[in-house]
C-alpha positions as a Python dict, from the first residue, in 0.01 Angstrom:
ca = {
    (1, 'X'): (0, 0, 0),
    (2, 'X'): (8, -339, 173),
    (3, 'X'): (30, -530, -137),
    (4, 'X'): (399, -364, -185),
    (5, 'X'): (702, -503, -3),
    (6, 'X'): (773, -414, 352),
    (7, 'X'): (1031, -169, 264),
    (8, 'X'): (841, -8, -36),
    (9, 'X'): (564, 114, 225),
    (10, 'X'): (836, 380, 369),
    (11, 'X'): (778, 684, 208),
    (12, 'X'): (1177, 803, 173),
    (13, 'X'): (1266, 455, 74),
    (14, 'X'): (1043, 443, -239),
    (15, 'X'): (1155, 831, -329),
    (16, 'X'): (1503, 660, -276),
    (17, 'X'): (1421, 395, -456),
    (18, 'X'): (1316, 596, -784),
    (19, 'X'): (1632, 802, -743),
    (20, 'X'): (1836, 485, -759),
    (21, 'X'): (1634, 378, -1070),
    (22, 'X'): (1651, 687, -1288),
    (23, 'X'): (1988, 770, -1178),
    (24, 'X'): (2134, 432, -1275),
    (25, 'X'): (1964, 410, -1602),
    (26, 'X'): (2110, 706, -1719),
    (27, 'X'): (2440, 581, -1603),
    (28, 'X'): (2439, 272, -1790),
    (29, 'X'): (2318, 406, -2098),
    (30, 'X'): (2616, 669, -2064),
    (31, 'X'): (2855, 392, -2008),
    (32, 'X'): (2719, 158, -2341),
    (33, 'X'): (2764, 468, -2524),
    (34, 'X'): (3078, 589, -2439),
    (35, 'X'): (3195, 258, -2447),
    (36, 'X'): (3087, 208, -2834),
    (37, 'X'): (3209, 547, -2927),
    (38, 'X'): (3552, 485, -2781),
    (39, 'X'): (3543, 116, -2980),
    (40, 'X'): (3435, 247, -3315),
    (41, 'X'): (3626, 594, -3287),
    (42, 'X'): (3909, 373, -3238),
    (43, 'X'): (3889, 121, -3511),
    (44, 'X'): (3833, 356, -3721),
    (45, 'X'): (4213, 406, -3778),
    (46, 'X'): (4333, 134, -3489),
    (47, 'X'): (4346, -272, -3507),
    (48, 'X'): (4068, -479, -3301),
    (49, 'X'): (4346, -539, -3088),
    (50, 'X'): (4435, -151, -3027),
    (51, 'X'): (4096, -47, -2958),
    (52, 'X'): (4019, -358, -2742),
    (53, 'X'): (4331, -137, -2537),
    (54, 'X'): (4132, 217, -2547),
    (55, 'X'): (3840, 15, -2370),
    (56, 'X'): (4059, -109, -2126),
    (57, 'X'): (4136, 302, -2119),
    (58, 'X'): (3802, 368, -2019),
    (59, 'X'): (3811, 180, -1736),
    (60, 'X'): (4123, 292, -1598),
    (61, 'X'): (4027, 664, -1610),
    (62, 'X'): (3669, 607, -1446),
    (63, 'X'): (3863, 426, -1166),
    (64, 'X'): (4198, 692, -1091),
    (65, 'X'): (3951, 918, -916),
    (66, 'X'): (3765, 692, -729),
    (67, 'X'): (4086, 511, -590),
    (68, 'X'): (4200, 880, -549),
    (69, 'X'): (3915, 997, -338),
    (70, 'X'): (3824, 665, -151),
    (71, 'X'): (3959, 815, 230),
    (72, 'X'): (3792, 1110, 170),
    (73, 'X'): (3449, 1047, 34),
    (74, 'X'): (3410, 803, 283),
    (75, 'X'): (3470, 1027, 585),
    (76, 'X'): (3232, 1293, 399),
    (77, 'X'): (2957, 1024, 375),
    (78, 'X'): (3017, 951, 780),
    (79, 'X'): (3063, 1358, 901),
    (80, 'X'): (2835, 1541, 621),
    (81, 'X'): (2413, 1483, 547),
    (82, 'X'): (2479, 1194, 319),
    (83, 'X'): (2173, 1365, 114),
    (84, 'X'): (2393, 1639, 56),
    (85, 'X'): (2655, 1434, -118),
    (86, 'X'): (2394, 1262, -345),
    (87, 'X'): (2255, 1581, -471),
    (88, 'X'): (2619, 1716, -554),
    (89, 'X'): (2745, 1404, -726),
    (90, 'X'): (2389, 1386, -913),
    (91, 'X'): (2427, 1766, -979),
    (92, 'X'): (2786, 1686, -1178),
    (93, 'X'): (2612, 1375, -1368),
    (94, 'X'): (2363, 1595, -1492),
    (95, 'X'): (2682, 1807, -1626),
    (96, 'X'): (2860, 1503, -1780),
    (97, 'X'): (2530, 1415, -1989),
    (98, 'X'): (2506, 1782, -2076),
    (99, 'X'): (2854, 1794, -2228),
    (100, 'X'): (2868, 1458, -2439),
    (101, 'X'): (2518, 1564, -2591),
    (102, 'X'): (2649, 1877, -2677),
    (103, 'X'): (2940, 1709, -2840),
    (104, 'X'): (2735, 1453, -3004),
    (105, 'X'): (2481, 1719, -3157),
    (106, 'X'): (2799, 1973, -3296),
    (107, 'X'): (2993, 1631, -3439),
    (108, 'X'): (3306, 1698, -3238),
    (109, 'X'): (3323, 1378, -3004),
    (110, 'X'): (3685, 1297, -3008),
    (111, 'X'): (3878, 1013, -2789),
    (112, 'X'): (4017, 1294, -2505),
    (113, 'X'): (3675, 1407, -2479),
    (114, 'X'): (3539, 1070, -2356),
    (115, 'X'): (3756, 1007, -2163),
    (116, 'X'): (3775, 1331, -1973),
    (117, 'X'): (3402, 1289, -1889),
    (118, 'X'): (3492, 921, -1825),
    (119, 'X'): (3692, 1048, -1546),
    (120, 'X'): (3443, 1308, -1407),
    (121, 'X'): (3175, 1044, -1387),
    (122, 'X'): (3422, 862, -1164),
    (123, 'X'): (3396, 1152, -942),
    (124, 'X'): (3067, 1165, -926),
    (125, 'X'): (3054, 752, -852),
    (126, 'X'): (3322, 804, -577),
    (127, 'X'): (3088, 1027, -359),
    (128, 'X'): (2793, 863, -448),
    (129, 'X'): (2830, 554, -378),
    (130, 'X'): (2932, 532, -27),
    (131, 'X'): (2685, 801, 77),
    (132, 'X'): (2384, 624, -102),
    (133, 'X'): (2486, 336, 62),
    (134, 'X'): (2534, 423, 415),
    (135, 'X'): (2172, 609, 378),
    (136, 'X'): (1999, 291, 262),
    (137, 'X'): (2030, 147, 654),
    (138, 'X'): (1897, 511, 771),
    (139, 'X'): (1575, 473, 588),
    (140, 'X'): (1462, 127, 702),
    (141, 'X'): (1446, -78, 1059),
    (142, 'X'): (1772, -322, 1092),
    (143, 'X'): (1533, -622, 1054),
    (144, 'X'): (1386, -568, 699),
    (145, 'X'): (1704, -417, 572),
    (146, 'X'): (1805, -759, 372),
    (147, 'X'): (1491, -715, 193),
    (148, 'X'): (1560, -327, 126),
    (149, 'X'): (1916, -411, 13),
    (150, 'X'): (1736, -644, -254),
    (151, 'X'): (1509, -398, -346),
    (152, 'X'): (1759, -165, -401),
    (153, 'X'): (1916, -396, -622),
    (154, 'X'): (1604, -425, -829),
    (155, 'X'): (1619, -81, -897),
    (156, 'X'): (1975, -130, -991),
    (157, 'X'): (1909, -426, -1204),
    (158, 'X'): (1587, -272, -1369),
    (159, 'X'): (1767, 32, -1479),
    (160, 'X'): (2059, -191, -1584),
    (161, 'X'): (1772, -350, -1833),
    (162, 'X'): (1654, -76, -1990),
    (163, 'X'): (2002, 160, -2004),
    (164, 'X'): (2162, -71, -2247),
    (165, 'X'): (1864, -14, -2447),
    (166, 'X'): (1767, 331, -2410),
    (167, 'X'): (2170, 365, -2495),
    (168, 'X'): (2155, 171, -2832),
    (169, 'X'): (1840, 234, -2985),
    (170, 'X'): (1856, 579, -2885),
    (171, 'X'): (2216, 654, -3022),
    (172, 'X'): (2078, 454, -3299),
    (173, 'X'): (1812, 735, -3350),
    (174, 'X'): (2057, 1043, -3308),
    (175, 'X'): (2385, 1013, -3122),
    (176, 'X'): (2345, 1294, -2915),
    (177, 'X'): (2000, 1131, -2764),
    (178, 'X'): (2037, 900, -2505),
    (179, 'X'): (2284, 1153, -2350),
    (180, 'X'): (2023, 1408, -2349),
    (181, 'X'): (1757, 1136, -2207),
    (182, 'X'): (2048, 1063, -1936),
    (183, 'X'): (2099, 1454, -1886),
    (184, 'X'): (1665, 1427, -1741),
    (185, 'X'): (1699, 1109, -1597),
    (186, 'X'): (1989, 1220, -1335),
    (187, 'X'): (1750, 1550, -1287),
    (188, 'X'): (1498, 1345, -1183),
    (189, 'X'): (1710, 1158, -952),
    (190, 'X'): (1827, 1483, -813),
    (191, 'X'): (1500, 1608, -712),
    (192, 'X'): (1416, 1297, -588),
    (193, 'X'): (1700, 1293, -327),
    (194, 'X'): (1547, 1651, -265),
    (195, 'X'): (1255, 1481, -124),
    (196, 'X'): (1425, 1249, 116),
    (197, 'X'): (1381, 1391, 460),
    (198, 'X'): (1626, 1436, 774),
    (199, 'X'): (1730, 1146, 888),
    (200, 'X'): (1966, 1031, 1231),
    (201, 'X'): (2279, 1007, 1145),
    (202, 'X'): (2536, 869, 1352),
    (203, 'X'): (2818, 1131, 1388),
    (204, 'X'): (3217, 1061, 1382),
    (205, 'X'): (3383, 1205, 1691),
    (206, 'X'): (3477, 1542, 1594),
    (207, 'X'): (3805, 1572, 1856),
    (208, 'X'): (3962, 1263, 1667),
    (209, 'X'): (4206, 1411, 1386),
    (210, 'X'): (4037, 1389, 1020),
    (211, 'X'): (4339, 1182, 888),
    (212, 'X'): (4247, 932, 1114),
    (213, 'X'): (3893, 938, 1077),
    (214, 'X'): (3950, 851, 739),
    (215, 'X'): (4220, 553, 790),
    (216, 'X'): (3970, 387, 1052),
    (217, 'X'): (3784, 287, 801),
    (218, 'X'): (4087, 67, 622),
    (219, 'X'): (4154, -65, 1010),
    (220, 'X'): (3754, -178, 1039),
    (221, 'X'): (3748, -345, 710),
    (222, 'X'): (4067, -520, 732),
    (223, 'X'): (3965, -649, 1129),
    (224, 'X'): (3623, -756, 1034),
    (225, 'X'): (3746, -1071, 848),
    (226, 'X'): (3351, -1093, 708),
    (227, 'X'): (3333, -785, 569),
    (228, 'X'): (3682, -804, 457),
    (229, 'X'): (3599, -1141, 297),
    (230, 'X'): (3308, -1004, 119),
    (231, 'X'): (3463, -705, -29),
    (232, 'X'): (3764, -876, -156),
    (233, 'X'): (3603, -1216, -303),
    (234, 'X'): (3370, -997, -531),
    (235, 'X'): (3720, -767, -601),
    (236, 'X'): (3907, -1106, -772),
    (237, 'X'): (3602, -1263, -883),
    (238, 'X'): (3451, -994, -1115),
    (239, 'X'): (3797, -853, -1180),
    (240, 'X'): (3924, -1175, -1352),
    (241, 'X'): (3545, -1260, -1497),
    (242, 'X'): (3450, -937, -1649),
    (243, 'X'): (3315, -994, -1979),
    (244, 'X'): (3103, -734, -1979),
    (245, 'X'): (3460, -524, -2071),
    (246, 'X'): (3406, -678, -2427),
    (247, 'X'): (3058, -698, -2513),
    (248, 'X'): (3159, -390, -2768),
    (249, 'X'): (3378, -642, -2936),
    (250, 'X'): (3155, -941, -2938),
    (251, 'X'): (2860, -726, -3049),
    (252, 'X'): (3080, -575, -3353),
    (253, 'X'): (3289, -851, -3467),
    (254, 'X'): (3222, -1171, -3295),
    (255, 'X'): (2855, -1196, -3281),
    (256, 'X'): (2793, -923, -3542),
    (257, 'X'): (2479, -789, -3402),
    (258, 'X'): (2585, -398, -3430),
    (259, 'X'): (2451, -140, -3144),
    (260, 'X'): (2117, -323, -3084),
    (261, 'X'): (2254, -620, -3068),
    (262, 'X'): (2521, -479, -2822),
    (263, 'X'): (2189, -304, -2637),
    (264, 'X'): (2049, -696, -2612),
    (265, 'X'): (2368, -803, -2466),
    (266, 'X'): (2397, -529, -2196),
    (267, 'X'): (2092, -594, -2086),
    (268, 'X'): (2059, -988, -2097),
    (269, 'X'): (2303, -964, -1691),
    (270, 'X'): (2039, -733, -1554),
    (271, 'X'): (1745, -939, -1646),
    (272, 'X'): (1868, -1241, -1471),
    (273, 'X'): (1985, -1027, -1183),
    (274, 'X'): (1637, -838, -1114),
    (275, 'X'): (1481, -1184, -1096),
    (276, 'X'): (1742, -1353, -883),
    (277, 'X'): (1666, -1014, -663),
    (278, 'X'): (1297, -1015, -741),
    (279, 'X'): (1272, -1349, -565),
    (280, 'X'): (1481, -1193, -223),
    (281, 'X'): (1280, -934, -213),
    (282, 'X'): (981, -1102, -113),
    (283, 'X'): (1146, -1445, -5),
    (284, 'X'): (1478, -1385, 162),
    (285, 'X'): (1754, -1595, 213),
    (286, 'X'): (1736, -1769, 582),
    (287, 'X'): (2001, -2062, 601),
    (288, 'X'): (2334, -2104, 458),
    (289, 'X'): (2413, -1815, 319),
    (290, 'X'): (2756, -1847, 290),
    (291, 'X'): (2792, -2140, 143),
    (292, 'X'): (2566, -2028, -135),
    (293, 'X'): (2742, -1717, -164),
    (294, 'X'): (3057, -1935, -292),
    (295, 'X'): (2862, -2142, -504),
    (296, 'X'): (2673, -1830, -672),
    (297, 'X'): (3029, -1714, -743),
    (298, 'X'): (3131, -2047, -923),
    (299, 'X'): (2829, -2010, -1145),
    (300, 'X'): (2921, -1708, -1263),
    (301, 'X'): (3252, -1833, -1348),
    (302, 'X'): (3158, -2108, -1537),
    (303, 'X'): (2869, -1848, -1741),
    (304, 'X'): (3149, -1645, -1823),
    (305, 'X'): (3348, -1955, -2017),
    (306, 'X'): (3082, -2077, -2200),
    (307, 'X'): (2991, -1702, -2312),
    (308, 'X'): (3287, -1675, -2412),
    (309, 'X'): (3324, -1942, -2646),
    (310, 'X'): (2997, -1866, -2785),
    (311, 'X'): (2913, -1794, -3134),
    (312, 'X'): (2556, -1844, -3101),
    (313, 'X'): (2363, -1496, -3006),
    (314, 'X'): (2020, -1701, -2795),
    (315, 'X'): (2299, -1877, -2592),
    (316, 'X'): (2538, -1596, -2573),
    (317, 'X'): (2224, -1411, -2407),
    (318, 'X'): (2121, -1720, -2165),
    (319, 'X'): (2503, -1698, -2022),
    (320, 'X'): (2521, -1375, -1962),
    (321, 'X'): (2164, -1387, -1821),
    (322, 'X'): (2276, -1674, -1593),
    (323, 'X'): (2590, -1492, -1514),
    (324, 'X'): (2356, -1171, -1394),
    (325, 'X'): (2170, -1412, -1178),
    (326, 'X'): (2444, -1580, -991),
    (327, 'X'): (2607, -1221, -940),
    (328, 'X'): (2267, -1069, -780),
    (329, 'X'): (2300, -1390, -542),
    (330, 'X'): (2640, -1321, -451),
    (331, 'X'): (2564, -880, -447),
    (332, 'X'): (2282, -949, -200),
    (333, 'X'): (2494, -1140, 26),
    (334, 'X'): (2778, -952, 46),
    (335, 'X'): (2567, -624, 73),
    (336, 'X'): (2350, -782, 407),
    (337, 'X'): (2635, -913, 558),
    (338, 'X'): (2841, -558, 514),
    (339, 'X'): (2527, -361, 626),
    (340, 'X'): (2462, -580, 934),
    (341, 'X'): (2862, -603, 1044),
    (342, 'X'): (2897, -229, 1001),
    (343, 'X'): (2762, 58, 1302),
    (344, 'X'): (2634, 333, 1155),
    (345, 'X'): (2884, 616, 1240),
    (346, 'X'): (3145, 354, 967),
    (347, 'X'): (2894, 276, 732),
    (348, 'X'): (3052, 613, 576),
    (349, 'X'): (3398, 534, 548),
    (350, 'X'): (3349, 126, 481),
    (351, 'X'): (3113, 172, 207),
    (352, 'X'): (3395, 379, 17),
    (353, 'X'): (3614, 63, 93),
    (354, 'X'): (3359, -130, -87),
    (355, 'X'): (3306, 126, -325),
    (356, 'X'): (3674, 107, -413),
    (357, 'X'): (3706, -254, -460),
    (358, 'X'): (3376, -214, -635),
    (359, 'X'): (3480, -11, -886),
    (360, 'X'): (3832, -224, -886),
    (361, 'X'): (3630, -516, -996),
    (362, 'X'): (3400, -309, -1268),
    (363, 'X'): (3675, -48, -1405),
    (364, 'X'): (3968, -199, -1352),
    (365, 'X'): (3774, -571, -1474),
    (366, 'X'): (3740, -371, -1810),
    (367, 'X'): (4068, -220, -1827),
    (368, 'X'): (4264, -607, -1754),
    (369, 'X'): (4003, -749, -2008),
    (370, 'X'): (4076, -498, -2308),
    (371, 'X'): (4463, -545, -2175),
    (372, 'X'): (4439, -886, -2167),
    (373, 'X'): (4236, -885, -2498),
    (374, 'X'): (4482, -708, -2666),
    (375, 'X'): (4776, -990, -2593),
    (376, 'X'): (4586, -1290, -2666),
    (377, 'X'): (4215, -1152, -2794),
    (378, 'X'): (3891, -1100, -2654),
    (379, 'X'): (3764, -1486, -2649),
    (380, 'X'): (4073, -1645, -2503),
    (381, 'X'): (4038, -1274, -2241),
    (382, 'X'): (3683, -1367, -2119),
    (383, 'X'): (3772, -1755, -2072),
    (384, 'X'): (4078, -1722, -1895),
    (385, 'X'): (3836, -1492, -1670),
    (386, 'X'): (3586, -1713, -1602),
    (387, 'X'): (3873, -1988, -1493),
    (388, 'X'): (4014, -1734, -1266),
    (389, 'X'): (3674, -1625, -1111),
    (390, 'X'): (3624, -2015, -1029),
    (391, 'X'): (3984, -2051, -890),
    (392, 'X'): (3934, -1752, -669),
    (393, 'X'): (3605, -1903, -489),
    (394, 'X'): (3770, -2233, -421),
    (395, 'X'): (4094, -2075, -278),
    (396, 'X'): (3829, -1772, -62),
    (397, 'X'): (3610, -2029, 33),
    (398, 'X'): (3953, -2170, 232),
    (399, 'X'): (4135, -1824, 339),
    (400, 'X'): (3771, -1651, 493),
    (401, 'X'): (3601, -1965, 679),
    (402, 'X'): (3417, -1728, 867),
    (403, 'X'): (3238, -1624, 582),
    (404, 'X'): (3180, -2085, 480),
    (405, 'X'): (3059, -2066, 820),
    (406, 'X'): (2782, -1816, 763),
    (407, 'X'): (2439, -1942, 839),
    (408, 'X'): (2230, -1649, 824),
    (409, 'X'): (2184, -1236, 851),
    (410, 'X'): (2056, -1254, 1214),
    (411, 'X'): (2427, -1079, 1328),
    (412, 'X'): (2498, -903, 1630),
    (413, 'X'): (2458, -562, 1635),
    (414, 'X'): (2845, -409, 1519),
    (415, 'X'): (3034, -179, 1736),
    (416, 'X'): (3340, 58, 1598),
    (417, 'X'): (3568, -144, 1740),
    (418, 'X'): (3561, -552, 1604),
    (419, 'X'): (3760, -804, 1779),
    (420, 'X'): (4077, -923, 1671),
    (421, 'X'): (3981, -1224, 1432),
    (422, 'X'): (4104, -1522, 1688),
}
């Protein structure tokens, strides 16, 4: 297997590696789904401008529990097997899926309904992510772990290109299909976390009290002004440019390209973003790499504005693939610089952090663009985004020098306890 790269020849990594792949295809063609059904359940007896609101809804009830649970699923993904977590939170995706095909095969898919499994998959994300992260770093040595963090990504990405389309064409088919084919897929991924072996695990100390266990991973992330940096700049950025919130509504009444069309558009982000992470994987970033991460950021800014003024569906697709691209750039980044600036026995509790202003940026991104979109509509909601993604760059890249000042991911190795930022 010496053709593959580096991290690819570890036999855990690749079993995580599929688990991340099937998992998070069936996720995303969940999410196009439900996000349609909401849309056209809603206009069905609602204004564009009242269902633009329901798919703010969506993202608001996917991110309640994960704000809810970020303390403790991070100090489960530092004190428990992290593998242990994955399988459970796959376990309860595989129930989601179950449900909204049953639904969608009896014709009784109502509004509530999505929604309630809306918020269950946000469970299932909140203990998820932070494990699957912190067991990334586990499975790899330190000094290939930039490359493993793009391949991840890929994986990501790849299943990000083909959900949107398993989603459409297959609800397109039967609308109870793609949430069967997403019921298997998340099986698979369970039994492929099955496979992953023991691995050293850095444990929290046990006579410290639980509460605080759980708050020291706030106190890290807000002392570690690069990690801090990191999280937040992707919170504001995607938060203010998520367009992705109203590809439903640019699909159905903008670009009028229906539920394939909608499948295209899904998937045009992930394209550019598994090349963008294609390239890292076999030629990582060396020098600069903060600077870049701020311009990557502007790019996707200024993709989001021209998307959204877009009427034209090949150029509609180019932004949004260019937007995917410059977001990979600015994912694999932020993700080395967290791993590398975080020990092992807070990669836990930090990742939930992230996780958390992760999901801020995603779920709430949706829920301020179908707000927004429903004050002023959906084109003048995506460019005002883009403007604010742009502003927020040029006002981190002054507030977080540390992260201007970046050069490369040869960092120190972290200790619990970072320095008081001088």
């Amino acid at each position: 297997m010496s053709f593959l790269p580096e991290p690819l020849r570890i036999r855990d990594f690749r079993v995580y590696w599929l688990a991340r792949l099937a998992s998070t295809i069936g996720q995303i063609s969940m999410v196009v789904v439900i996000g349609w059904q909401v849309y056209d359940i809603a206009r069905q007896t609602m204004g564009l401008k009242e269902a633009s609101f329901q798919l703010g809804l969506v993202g608001v009830v996917q991110f309640v529990p994960l704000f809810a649970l970020t303390l403790v699923t991070g100090w489960a993904a530092d004190r428990i097997d992290r593998r242990y977590i994955a399988r459970a939170a796959l376990a309860l995706e595989v129930v989601c899926a179950a449900i909204l095909a049953w639904l969608a095969w009896t014709h009784t898919t109502t509004l509530p309904a999505l929604f309630g499994v809306a918020a269950l998959l946000g469970v299932a994300r909140a203990f998820a992510m932070p494990a699957l992260q912190a067991l990334a770093p586990n499975l790899v040595p330190r000094e290939i772990l930039p490359r493993a963090i793009a391949l991840s990504s890929i994986a990501w990405q790849v299943g990000a290109i083909f959900g949107p389309a398993v989603g459409g064409y297959l609800y397109a088919l039967a609308p109870h299909m793609p949430y069967t084919v997403a019921a298997v897929l998340f099986t698979i991924s369970l039994l492929c976390v099955f496979l992953i072996g023991p691995k050293p695990q850095t444990g929290v100390d046990r006579n410290r009290h639980p509460w605080r266990q759980m708050v020291d991973g706030l106190h890290y992330v807000r002392r570690n002004r690069i990690v801090l940096g990191a999280i937040s700049l992707d919170l504001f950025a995607v938060l203010l440019g998520g367009a992705t919130a109203m590809l439903p509504v640019y699909a159905r009444d903008i670009l009028h390209a229906g539920p394939q069309g909608l499948g295209h558009l899904r998937a045009a982000p992930a394209v550019g973003a598994t090349l963008a992470a294609a390239w890292f994987s076999f030629r990582p970033l060396k020098h600069d790499v903060g600077v870049k991460m701020f311009i990557a950021v502007g790019m996707f800014g200024a993709s989001t504005i021209v998307f959204g003024l877009s009427r034209f569906m090949p150029l509609s697709l180019l932004c949004l693939a260019v937007l995917g691209a410059a977001d990979m750039f600015s994912v694999y980044v932020r993700q080395s610089l967290i791993q590398l600036s975080t020990p092992d026995d807070m990669r836990g509790r930090v990742g939930s952090v992230s996780s958390l202003f992760i999901s801020a940026s995603n779920e709430l991104g949706e829920a301020e663009s179908g707000f927004l979109a429903a004050l002023i509509g959906p084109v003048a909601s995506v460019v005002a985004g883009g403007i604010g993604a742009i502003a927020v760059t040029l006002l981190w890249s002054k507030w977080f020098p540390e992260l201007r000042r970046a050069r490369n991911f040869d960092l120190p190795t972290p200790t619990s306890q970072p320095q008081e930022a001088a």
